[in-house]
C-alpha distance (Angstrom), angle and dihedral (degrees) to the residues before:
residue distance angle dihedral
X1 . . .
X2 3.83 . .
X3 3.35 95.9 .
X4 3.91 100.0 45.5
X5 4.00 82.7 53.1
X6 3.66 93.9 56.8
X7 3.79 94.7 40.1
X8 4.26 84.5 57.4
X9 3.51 85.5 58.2
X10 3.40 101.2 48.8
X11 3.68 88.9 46.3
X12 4.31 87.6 51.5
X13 4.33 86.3 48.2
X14 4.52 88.1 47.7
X15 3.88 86.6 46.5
X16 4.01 96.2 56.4
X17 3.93 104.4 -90.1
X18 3.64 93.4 148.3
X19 4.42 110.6 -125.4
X20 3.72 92.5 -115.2
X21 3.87 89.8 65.4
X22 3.74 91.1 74.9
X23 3.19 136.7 97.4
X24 3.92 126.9 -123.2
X25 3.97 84.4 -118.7
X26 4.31 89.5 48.8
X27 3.86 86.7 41.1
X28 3.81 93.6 55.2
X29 3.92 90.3 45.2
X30 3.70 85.9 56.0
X31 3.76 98.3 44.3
X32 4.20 91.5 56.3
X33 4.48 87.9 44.6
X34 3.82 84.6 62.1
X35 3.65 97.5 35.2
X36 3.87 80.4 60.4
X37 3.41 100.2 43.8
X38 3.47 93.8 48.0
X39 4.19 89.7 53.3
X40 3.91 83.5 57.0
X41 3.59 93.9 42.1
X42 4.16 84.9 54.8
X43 3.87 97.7 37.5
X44 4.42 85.2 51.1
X45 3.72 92.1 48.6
X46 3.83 93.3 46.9
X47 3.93 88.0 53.9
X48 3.91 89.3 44.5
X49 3.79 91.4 56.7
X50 3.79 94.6 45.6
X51 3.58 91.1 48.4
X52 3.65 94.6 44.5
X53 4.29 85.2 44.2
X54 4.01 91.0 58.3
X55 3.73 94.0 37.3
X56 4.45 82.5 54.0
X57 4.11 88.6 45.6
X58 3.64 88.6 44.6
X59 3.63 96.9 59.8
X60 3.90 97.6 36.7
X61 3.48 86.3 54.8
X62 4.31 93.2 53.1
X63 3.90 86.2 41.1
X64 3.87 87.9 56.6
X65 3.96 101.9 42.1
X66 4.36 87.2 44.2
X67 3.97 101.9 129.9
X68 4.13 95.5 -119.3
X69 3.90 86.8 125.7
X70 3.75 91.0 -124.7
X71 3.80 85.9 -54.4
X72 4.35 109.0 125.4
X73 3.69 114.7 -151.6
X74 3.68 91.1 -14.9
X75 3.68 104.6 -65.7
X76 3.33 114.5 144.7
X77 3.80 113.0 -146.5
């Protein structure tokens, strides 16, 4: 119920309601919404970067086991 509160007021600040219409109360209410949003934000770009990591190892590792006998682009030495 909080959360749908805060979410109205966010919604009232994105439609033009100017900051300095709120109340210390409203203010607050929006203060914790983006401290939670932001924790998200964090905890999503934390999974991104691991997933992006392991993807990175994933393909370093096929690159090194490829079957070129040491040879790159086919140049022999």
């Amino acid at each position: 119920m909080a959360e749908e509160k805060e979410m109205n007021l966010f919604k009232e600040l994105v439609w033009g309601k100017s900051i300095n219409e709120f109340d210390a109360r409203e203010i607050r209410s929006l203060l914790n919404l983006f401290d939670v949003l932001r924790t998200k934000l964090d905890e999503r770009k934390k999974q991104l970067n691991k997933h992006a990591d392991e993807k990175v190892a994933t393909e370093t590792d096929a690159n090194d086991n490829s079957d070129n006998g040491g040879e790159e682009n086919g140049v022999h030495p």
